[in-house]
C-alpha positions as CSV (number, residue, x, y, z in Angstrom):
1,X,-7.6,-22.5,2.8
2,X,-6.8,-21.8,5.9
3,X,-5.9,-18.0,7.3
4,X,-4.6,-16.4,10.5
5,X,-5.5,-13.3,11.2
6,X,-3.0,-11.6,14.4
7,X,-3.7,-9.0,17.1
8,X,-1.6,-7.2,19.6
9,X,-4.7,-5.3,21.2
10,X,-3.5,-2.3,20.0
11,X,-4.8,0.6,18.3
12,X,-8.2,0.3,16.4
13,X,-10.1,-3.0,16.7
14,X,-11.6,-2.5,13.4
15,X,-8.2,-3.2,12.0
16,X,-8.5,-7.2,13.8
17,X,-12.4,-7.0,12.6
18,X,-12.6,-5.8,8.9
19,X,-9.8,-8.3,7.2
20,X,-11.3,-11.0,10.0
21,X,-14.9,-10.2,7.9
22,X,-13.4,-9.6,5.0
23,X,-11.5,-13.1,4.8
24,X,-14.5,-14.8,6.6
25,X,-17.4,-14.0,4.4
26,X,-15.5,-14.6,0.9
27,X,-18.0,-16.5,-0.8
28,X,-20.3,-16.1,1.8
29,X,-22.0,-12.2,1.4
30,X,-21.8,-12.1,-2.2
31,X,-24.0,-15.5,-2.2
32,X,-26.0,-14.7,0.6
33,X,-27.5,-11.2,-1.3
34,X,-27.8,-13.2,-4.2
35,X,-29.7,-16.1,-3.0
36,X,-27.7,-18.5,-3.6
37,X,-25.5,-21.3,-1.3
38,X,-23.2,-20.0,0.5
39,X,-19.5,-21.5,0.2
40,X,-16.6,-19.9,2.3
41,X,-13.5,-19.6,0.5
42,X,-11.5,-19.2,4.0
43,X,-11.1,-20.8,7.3
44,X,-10.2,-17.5,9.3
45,X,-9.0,-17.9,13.2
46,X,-7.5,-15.0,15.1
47,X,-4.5,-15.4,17.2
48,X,-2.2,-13.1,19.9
49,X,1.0,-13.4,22.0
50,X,-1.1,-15.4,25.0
51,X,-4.6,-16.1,23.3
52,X,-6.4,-14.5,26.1
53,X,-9.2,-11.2,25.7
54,X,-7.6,-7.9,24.3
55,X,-9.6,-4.9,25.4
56,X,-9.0,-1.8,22.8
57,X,-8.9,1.8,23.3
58,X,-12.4,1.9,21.9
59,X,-13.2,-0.3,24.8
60,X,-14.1,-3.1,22.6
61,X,-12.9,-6.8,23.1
62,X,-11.2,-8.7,20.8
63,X,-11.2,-12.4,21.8
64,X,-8.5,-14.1,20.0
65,X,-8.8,-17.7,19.5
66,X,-5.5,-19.0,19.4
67,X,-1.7,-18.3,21.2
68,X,0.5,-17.6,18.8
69,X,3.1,-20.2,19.4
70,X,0.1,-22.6,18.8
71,X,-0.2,-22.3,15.1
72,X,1.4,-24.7,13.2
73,X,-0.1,-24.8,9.8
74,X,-2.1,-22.1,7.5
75,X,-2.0,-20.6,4.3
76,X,-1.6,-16.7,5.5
77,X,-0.5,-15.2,8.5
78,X,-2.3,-11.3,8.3
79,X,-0.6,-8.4,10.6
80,X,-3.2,-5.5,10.9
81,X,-2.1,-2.4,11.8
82,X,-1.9,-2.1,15.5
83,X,-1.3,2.0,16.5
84,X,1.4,3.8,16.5
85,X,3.2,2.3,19.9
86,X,5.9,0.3,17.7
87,X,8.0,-0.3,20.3
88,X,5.7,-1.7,23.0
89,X,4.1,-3.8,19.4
90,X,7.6,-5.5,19.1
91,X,8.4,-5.6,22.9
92,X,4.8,-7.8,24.0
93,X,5.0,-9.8,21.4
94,X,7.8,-12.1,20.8
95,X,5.8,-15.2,19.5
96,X,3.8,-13.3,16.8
97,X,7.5,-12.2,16.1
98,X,8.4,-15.6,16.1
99,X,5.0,-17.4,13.8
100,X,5.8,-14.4,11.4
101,X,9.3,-15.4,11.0
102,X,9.0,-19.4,10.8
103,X,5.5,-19.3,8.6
104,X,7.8,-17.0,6.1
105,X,10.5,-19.0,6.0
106,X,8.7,-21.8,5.5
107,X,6.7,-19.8,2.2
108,X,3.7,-18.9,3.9
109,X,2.1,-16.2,2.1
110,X,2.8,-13.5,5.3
111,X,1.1,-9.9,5.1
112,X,1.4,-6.8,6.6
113,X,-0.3,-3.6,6.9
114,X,0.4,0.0,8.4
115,X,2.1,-0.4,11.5
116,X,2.3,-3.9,11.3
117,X,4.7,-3.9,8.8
118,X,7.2,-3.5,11.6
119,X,6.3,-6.7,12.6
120,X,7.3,-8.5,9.8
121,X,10.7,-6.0,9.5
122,X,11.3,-6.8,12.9
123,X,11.4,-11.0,11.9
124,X,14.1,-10.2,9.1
125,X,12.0,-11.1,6.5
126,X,12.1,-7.9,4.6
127,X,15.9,-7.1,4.5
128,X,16.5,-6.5,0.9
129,X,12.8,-6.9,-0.1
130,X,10.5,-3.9,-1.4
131,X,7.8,-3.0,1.5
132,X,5.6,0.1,2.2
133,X,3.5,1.4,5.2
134,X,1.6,4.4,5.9
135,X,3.3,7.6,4.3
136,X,3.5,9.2,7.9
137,X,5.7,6.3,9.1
138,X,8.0,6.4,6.3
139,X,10.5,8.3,7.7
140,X,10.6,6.0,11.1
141,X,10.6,2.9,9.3
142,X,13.5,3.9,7.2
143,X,15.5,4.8,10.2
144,X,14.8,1.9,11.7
145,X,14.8,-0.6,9.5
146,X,17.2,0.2,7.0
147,X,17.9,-3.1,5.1
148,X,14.5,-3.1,3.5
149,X,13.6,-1.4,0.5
150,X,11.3,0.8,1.3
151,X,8.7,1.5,-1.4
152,X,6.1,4.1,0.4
153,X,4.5,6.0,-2.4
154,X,2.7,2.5,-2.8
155,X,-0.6,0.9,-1.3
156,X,1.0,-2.4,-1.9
157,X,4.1,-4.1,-2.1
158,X,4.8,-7.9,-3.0
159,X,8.2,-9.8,-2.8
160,X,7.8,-13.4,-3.1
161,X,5.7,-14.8,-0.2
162,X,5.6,-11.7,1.1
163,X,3.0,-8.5,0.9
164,X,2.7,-5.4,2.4
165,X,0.2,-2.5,2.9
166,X,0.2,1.0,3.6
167,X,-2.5,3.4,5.4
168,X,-4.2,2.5,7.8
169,X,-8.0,1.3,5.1
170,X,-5.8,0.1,2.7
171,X,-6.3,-2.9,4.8
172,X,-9.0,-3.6,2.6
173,X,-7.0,-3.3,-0.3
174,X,-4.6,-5.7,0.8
175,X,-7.1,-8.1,1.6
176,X,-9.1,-7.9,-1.8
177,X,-5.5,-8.8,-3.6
178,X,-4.8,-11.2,-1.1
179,X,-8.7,-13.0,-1.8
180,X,-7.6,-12.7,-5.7
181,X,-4.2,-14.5,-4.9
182,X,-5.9,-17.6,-3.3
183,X,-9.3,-17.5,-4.9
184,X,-9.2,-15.8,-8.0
185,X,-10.3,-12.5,-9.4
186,X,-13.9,-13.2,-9.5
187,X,-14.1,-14.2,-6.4
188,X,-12.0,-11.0,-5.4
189,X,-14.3,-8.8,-7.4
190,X,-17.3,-10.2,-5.8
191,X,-16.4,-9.5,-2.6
192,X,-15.7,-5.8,-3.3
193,X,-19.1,-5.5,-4.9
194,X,-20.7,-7.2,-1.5
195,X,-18.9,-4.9,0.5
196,X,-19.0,-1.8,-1.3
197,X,-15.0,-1.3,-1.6
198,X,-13.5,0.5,-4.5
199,X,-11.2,-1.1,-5.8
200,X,-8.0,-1.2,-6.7
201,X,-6.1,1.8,-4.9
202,X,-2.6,1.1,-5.6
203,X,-1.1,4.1,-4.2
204,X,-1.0,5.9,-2.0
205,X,0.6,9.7,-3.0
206,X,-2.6,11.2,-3.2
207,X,-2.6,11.8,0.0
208,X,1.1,12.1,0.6
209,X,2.6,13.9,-1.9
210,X,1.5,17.4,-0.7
211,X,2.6,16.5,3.3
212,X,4.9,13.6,3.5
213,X,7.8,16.0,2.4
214,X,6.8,18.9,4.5
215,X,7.9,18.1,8.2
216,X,11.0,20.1,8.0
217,X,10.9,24.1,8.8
218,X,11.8,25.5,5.3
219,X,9.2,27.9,4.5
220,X,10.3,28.8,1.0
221,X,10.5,25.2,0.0
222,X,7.1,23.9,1.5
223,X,5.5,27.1,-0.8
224,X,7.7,25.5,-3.7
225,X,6.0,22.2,-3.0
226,X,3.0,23.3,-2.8
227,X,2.9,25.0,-6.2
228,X,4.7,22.1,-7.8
229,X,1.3,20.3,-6.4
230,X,-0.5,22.2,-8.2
231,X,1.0,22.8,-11.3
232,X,3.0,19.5,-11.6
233,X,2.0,19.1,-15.6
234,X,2.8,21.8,-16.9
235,X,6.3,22.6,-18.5
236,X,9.2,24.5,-17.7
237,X,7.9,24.2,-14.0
238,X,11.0,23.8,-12.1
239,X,11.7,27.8,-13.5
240,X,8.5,28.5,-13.3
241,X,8.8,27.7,-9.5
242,X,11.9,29.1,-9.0
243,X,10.6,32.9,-10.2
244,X,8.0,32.1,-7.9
245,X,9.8,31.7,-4.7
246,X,12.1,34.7,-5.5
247,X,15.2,32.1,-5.5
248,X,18.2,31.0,-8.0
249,X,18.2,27.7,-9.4
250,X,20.8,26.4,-7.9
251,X,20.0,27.6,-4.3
252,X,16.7,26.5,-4.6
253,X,18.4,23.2,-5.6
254,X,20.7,23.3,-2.2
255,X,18.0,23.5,0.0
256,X,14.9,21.7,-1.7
257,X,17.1,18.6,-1.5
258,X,18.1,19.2,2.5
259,X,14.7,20.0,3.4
260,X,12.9,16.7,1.0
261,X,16.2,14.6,0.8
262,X,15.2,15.0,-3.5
263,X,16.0,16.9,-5.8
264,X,13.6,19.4,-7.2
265,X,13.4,17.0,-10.9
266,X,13.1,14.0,-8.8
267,X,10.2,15.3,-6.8
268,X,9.0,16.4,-10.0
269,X,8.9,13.2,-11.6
270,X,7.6,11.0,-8.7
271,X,4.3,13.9,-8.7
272,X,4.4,13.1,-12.2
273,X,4.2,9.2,-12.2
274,X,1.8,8.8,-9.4
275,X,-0.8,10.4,-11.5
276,X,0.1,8.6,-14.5
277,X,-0.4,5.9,-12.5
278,X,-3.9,7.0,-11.2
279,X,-5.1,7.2,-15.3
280,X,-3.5,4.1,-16.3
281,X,-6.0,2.3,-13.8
282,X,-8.6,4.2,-14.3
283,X,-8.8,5.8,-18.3
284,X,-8.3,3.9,-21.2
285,X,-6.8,7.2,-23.0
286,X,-3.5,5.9,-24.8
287,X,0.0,5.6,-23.3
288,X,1.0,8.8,-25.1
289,X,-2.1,10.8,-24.4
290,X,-1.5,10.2,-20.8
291,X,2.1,10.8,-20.4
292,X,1.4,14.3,-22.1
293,X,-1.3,14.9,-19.8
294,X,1.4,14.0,-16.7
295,X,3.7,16.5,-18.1
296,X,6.3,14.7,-20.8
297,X,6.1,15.7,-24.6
298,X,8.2,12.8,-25.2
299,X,6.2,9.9,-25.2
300,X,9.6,7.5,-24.9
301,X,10.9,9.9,-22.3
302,X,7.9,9.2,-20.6
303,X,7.9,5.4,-20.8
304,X,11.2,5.5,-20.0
305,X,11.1,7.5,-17.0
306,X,7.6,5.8,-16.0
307,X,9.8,2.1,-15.8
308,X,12.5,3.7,-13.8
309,X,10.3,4.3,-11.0
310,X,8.2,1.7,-11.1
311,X,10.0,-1.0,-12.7
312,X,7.3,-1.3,-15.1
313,X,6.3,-0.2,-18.2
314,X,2.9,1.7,-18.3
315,X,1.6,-0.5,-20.5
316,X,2.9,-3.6,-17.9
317,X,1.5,-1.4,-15.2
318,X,-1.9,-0.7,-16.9
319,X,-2.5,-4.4,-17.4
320,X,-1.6,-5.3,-14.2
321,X,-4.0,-3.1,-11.9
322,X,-6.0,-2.1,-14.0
323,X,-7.7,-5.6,-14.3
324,X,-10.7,-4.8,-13.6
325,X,-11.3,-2.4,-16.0
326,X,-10.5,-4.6,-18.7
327,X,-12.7,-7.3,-17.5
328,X,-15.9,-4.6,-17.6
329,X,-14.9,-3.2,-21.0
330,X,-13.4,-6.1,-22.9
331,X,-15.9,-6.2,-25.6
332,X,-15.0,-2.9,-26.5
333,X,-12.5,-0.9,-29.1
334,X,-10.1,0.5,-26.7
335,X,-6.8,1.5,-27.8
336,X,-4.0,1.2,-24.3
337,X,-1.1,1.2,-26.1
């Protein structure tokens, strides 16, 4: 298996080095601690726009082993972040651009992470596709790239051949479900346990929710945000919130939605569902326990509301990232319905 691993010498070289690692000593680490032979799941090369040494900002060199336009064949082509310098990314590097592109069309597995993602937006191969990126690029990515269907709340986004990452460590992330989607979960596992990565994260609100909203000027609704933060479960908030602020409900709707661009319910419900989201990966409480706990009394309200935003059920959802929690506690009586 055979991966590529690309650099535009910007921004952090840890971002080239820890998926480069990551990819390279699959099979390798875990075997290593344990004794036993090692066998490398990978064949990992790095390539850039010429091929030639990339000095970083930390004044560390990156030495790249391939040109771009020199890969013809591999399994997955891997975009790291690379700063926040998107357009001088896009402008210096035409035949990443390019290998992204052709290695997609041809159904590559392609992946991108961060800041990178722009890469991949900027080959066309995520019009109409579901993508994220880092929370604090949302806004800019949109703008910019409005033909892709931006899904930023999440760590990681997959559309066909394609997958996507968002901050900046969920790198690793994107690399443990990409090591599960050629070599298997065990494998995948493994390498998490050698390298001491938590695992899975699969969004990425926690540390959004409370600032990705807040870059406009609107005192009275950053105050409403923050006290919907903090008191997203509990019922009758939207009132609750509106007494608080000293504002009418239908004013407060006004300007909560031209200061977020959502509605005050919508906001609500996306607080809501990201830490539904968090317990259905991580507690084996039931599906009704859970969406009470989140805030809905209903429990087919909840399930309902739970698939439009994520297109899932939680019960879908719970079984698909929460994998490894099943794995550890299979032998037990665990009721996730």
């Amino acid at each position: 298996m055979h991966i590529t691993v690309l650099s535009t010498g910007q921004g952090l070289s840890s971002l080239v080095a820890a998926p480069f690692e990551l990819f390279k000593y699959t099979g390798v680490l875990w075997n290593d601690l344990l004794g036993k032979k090692q066998q490398a799941s990978f064949e990992v090369v790095t390539a850039s726009q010429d091929g030639k040494p990339q000095l970083f900002d930390s004044n560390i060199i990156v030495k790249p082993d391939q040109k771009a336009c020199s890969i013809e064949e591999t399994d997955l082509v891997y975009m790291p972040g690379m700063g926040v310098e998107i357009d001088k990314m896009i402008a210096n590097n035409p035949d990443v651009i390019k290998l992204i592109k052709n290695q997609a069309e041809k159904g590559t597995i392609v992946a991108g992470v961060c800041s990178g993602v722009a890469m991949l937006a900027e080959a066309g191969i995520l019009d109409g596709k579901e993508a994220t990126t880092h929370w604090a690029l949302a806004k800019q990515f949109k703008q910019r790239f409005p033909a892709v269907n931006w899904q930023t709340d999440q760590f990681i986004t997959q559309s066909g051949n394609i997958f996507c990452g968002g901050g900046v460590y969920g790198a690793l992330d994107l690399c443990l479900r990409l090591i599960e989607y050629f070599a298997g979960y065990k494998i995948a596992k493994q390498s998490a346990q050698a390298f001491l990565i938590d695992s899975p994260r699969t969004w990425q609100s926690s540390y959004s929710s409370s600032l990705l909203k807040q870059t406009h000027h609107d005192e009275k609704i950053k105050q409403a945000q923050e006290y919907l933060f903090e008191h997203f479960t509990e019922h009758y908030i939207l009132e609750k919130v509106c007494q608080k602020i000293g504002m009418s409900q239908r004013n407060f709707n006004r300007r909560f939605k031209k200061a977020t661009d959502l509605t005050p319910l919508a906001y609500l419900h996306q607080l809501r569902i990201n830490f539904a989201k968090v317990l259905l990966e991580s507690d084996f409480k039931s599906i009704q326990q859970i969406g009470y706990e989140v805030g809905y009394e209903d429990n087919d309200f909840f399930r309902n509301i739970f698939k439009r935003y994520t297109r899932l059920t939680p019960t879908e959802y719970r079984m698909r990232f929460a994998k490894k929690h099943f794995e550890e506690n299979k032998s037990k009586k665990i009721n996730i319905n």
